[in-house]
MMTF fields as JSON, N, C-alpha, C and O atoms, coordinates in Angstrom:
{
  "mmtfVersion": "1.0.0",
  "mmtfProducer": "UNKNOWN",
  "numBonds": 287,
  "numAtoms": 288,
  "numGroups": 72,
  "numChains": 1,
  "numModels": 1,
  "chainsPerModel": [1],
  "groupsPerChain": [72],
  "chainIdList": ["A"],
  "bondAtomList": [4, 2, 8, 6, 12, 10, 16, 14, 20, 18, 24, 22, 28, 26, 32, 30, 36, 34, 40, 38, 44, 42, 48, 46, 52, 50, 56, 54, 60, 58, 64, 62, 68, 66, 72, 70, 76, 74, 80, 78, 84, 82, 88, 86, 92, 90, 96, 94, 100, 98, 104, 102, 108, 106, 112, 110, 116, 114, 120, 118, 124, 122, 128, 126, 132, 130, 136, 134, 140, 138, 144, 142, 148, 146, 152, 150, 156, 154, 160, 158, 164, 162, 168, 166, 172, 170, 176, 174, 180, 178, 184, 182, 188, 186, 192, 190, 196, 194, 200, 198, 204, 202, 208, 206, 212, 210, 216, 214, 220, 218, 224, 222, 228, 226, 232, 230, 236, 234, 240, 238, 244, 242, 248, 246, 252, 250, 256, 254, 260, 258, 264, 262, 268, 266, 272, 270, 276, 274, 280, 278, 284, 282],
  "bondOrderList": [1, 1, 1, 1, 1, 1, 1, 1, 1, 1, 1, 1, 1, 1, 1, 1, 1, 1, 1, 1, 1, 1, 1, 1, 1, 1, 1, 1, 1, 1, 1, 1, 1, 1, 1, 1, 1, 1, 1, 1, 1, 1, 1, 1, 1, 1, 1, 1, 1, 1, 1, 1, 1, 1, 1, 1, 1, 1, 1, 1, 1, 1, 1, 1, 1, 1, 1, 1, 1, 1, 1],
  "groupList": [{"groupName": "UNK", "atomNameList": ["N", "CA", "C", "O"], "elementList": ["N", "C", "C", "O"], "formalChargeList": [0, 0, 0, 0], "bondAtomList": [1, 0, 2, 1, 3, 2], "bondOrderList": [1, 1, 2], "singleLetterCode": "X", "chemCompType": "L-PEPTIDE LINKING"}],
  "groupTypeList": [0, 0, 0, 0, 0, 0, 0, 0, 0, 0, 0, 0, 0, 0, 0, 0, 0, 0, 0, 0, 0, 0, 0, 0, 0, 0, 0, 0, 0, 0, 0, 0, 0, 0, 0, 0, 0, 0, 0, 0, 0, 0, 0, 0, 0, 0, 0, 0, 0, 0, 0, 0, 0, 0, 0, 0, 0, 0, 0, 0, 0, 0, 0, 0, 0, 0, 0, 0, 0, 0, 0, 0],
  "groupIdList": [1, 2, 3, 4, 5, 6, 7, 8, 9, 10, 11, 12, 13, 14, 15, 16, 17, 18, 19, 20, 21, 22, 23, 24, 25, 26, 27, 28, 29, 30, 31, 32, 33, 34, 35, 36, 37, 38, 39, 40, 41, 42, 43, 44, 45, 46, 47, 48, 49, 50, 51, 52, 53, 54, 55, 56, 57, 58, 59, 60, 61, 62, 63, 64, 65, 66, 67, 68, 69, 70, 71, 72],
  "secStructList": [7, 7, 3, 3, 3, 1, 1, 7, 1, 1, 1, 7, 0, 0, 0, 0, 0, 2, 2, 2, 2, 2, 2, 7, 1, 1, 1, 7, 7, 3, 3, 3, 6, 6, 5, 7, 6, 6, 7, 7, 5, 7, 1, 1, 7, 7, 7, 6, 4, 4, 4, 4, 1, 7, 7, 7, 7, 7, 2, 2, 2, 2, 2, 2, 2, 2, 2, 2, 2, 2, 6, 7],
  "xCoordList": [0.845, 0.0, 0.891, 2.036, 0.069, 1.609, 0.603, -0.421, 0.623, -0.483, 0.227, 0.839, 0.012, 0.73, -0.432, -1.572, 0.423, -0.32, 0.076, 1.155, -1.054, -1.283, 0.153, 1.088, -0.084, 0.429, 1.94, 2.556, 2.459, 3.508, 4.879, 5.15, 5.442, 6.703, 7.883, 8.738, 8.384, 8.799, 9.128, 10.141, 7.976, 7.689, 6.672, 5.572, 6.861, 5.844, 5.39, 5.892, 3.837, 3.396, 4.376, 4.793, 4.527, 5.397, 6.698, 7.158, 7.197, 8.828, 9.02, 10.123, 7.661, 8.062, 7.099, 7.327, 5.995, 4.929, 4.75, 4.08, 5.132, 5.629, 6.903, 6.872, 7.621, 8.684, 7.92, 7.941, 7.443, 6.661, 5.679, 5.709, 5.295, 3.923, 4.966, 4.755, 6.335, 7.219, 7.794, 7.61, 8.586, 8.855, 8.197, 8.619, 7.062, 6.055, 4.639, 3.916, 4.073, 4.045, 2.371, 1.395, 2.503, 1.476, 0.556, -0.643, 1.744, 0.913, -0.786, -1.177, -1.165, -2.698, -1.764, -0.716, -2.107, -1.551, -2.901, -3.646, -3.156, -3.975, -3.233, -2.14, -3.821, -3.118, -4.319, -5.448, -3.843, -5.117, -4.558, -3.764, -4.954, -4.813, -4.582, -3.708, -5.642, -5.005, -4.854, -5.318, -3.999, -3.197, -1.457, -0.68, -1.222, 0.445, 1.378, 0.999, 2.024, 3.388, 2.615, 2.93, 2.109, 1.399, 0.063, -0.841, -0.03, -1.893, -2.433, -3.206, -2.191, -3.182, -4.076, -3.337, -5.386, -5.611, -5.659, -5.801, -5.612, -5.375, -5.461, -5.886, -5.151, -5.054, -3.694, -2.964, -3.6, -1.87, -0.811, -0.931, 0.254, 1.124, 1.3, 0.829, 2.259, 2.489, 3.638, 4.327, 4.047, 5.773, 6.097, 5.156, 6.983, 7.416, 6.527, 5.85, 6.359, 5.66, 4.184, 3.73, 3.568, 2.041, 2.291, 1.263, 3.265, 3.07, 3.214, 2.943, 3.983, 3.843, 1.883, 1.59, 0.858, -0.51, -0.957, -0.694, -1.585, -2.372, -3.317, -4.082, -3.877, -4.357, -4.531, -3.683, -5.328, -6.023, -5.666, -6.024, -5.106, -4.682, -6.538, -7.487, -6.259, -7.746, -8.378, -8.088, -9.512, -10.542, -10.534, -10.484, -10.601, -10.612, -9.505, -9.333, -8.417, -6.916, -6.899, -6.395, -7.59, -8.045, -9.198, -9.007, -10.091, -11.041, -10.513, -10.704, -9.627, -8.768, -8.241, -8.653, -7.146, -6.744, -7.089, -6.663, -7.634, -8.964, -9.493, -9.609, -9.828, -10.699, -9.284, -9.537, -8.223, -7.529, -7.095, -7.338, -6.332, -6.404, -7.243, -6.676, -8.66, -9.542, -9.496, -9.588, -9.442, -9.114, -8.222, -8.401, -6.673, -6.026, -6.241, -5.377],
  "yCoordList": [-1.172, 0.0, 1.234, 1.356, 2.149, 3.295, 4.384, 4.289, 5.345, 7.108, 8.204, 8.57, 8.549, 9.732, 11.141, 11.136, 12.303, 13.447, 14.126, 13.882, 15.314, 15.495, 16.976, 17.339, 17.449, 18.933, 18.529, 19.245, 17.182, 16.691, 17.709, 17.608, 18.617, 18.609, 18.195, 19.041, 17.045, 15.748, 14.88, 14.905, 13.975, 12.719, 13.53, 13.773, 13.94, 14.726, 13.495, 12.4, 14.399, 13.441, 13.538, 12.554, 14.514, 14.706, 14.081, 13.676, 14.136, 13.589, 12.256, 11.731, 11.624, 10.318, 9.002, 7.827, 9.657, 8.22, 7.876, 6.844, 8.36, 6.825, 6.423, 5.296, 6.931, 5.585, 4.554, 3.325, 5.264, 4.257, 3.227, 2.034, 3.824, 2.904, 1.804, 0.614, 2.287, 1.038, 0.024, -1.192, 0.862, -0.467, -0.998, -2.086, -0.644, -2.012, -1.712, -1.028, -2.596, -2.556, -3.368, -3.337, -4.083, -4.655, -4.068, -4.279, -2.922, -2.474, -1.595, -1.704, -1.235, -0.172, 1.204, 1.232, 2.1, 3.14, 4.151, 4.077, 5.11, 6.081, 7.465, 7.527, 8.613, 10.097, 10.678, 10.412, 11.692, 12.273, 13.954, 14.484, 14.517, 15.949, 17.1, 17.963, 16.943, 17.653, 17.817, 18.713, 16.745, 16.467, 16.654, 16.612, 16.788, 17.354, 15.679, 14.565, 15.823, 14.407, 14.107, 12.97, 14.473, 13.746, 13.47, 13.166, 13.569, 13.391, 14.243, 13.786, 15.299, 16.541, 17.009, 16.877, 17.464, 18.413, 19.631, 20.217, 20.508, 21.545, 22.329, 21.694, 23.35, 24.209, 25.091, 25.582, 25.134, 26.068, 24.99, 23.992, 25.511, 24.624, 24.445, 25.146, 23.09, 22.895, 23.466, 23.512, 23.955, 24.075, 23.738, 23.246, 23.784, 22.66, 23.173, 22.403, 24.647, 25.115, 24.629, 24.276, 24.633, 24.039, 22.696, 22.402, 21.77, 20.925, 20.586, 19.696, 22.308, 22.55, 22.807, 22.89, 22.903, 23.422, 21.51, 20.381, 21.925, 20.496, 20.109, 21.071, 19.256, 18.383, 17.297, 16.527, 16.941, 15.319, 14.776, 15.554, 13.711, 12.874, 12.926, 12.976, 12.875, 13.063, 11.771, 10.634, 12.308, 11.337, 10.012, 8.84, 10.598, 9.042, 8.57, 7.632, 9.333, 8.158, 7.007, 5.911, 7.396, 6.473, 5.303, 4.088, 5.854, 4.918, 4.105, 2.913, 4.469, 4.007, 2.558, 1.399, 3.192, 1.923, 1.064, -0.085, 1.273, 0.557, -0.579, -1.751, -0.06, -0.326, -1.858, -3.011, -1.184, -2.232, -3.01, -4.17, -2.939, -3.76, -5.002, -6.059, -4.97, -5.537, -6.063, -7.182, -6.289, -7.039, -7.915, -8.744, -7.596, -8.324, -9.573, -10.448],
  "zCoordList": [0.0, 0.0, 0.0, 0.434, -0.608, -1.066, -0.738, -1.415, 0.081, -0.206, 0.187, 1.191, -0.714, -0.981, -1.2, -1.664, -0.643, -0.01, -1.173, -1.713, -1.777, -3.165, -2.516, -3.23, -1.268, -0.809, -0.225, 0.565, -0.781, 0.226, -0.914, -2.111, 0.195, -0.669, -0.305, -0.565, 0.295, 0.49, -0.595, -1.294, -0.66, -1.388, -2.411, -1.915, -3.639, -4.182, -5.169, -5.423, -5.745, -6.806, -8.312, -8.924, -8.573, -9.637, -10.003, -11.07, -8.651, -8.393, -7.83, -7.679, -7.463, -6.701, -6.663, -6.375, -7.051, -7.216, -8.179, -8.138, -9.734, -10.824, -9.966, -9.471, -9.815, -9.192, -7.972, -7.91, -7.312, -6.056, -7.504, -7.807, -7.789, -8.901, -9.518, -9.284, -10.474, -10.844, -9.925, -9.881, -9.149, -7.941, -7.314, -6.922, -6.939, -6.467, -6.772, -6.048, -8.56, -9.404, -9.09, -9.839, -7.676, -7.152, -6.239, -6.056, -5.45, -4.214, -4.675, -5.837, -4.215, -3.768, -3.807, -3.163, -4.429, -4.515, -4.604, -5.58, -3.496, -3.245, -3.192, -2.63, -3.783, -3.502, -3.204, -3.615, -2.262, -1.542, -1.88, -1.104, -2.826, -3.266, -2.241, -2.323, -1.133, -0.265, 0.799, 1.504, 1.141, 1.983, 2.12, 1.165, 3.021, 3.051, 3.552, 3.19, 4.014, 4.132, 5.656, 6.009, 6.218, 7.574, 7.17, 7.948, 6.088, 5.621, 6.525, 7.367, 6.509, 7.687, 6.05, 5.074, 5.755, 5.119, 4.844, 5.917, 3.835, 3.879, 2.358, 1.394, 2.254, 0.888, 0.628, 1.489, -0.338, -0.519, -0.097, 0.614, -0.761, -0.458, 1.345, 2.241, 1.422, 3.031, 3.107, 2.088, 4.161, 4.823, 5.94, 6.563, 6.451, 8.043, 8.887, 9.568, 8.999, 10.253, 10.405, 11.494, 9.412, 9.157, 9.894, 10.505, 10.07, 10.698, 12.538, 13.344, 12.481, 14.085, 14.374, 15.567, 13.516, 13.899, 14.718, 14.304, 15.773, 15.619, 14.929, 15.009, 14.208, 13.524, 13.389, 13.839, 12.929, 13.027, 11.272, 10.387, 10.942, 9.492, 9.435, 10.217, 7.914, 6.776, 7.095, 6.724, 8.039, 7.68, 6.863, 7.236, 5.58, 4.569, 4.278, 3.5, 5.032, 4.87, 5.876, 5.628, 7.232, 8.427, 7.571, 7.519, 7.109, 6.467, 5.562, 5.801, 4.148, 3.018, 3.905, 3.841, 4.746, 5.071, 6.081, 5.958, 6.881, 7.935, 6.988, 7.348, 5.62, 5.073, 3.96, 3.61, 3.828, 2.863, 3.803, 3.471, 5.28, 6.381, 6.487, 6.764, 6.275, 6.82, 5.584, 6.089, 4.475, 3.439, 2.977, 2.084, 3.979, 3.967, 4.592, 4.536]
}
């Protein structure tokens, strides 16, 4: 399972999930647009300090994999 945060500038979509998609070619691969590298949601780009705010990870990233878990 691979998810990746659409606001991550980290692990970005542009720069890093075709490579995640080639090297493992099997996994579940979800991107959640806007979300940042902790799956917090949000709008505008992220930067380190946004991750000093408290916050709760996106709803349907808890559900997503709750949900592929229970399938395994």
């Amino acid at each position: 399972m691979v998810l990746q945060g659409g606001r991550d500038y980290q692990v970005t979509v542009e720069d890093d999930l075709a490579r995640w998609r080639a090297g493992l070619p099997d996994a579940a691969v979800w991107s959640y647009p806007a979300d940042d590298h902790l799956f917090f949601p949000g709008a505008g780009p992220s930067t380190p300090d946004s991750y000093r705010e408290p916050q709760h990870v996106d709803a349907t990233v808890v559900a997503d994999l709750a949900d592929w878990l229970a399938r395994q």
